[in-house]
Structures are given as C-alpha cells and as structure tokens.
N, C-alpha and C positions, 0 to 999 in steps of 0.2 A: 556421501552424506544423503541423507533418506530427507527429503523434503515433502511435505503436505501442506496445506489450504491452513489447515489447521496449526501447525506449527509456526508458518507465518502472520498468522492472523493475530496470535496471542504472543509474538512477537513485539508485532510494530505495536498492538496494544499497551503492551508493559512501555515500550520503551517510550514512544512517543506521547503516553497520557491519551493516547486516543477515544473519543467517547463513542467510536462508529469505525467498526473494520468491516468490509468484506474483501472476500480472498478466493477469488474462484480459478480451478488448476484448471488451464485452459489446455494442457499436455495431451488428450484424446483426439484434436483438430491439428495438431503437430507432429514432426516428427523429432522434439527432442522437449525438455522440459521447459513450461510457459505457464506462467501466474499472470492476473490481470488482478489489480489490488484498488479499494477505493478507501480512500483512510481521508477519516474527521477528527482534528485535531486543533486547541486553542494554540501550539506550539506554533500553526501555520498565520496567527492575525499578524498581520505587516509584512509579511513574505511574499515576494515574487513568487510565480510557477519553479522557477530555476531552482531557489532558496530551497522551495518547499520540495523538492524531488533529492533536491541533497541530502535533505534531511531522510527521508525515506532509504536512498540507497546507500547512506551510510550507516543506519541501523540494520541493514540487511545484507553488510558490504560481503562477510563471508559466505553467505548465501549466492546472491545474483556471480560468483564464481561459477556455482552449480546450474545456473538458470540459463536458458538459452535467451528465451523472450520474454522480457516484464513489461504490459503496459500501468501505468498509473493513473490514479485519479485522488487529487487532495482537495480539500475542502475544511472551511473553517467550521464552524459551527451554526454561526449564522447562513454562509453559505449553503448546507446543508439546509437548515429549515426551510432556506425559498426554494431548495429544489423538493424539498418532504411537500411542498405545496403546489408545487406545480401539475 
C-alpha cells in the first residue's frame, strides 16, 4: 500500500467531517513509515482523548497496518480557535 500525507489527509477529511487536517510524513527522520496527524473535527465535542484517538485510528484502521509510527493530535473546533490564538 503506497501511503502519503496526502492520501491521509483527505482521508480522515471525508471521513471524520473534519474542518482542519494536517498530515505531515514524518518517514525522512525514521527508519520505517511515520505520519504525525493534527485533525479538527465537531465529531470530537464530548469526547475524551481516548474517544477521540479511536475514532482516528479506526478511520485509518487499514492504514496504521502499514504505519510504523502515528503521533496524533485532535482538537475540536473551538479548541483550535484558542490555539489559532495563542
């Protein structure tokens, strides 16, 4: 499976309603395939960290087979705007 930034990105996009992906292939600093993801999405209002990472890694479940190392990062919407402010 040929995986990029980009195929991920518009991924968890569709899937999750996200209003704010980034997806950067962290795989040049590794020696096997690593994505570090920050996805904004209202799917995450009332969710634990836990919740919200589930939800991530089960829209990606066929994926993260192929992945060595995924860090994450979720955030609501509001969440994001105080960090757009900080």
């Amino acid at each position: 499976m040929e995986l990029s930034a980009e195929y991920l990105r518009e991924k968890l996009q569709r899937d999750l309603e996200a209003e704010h992906v980034e997806v950067e292939d962290t795989t040049p600093k590794r020696c096997a395939s690593s994505f570090r993801v920050l996805v904004v999405s209202a799917k995450f209002r009332g969710k634990p960290l836990l919740q919200r990472h589930r939800l991530v890694n089960t829209c990606l479940a066929e994926e993260l087979l192929h992945i060595h190392a995924f860090e994450q990062k979720t955030l609501t919407p509001e969440q994001w705007g105080r960090e757009l402010q900080k």
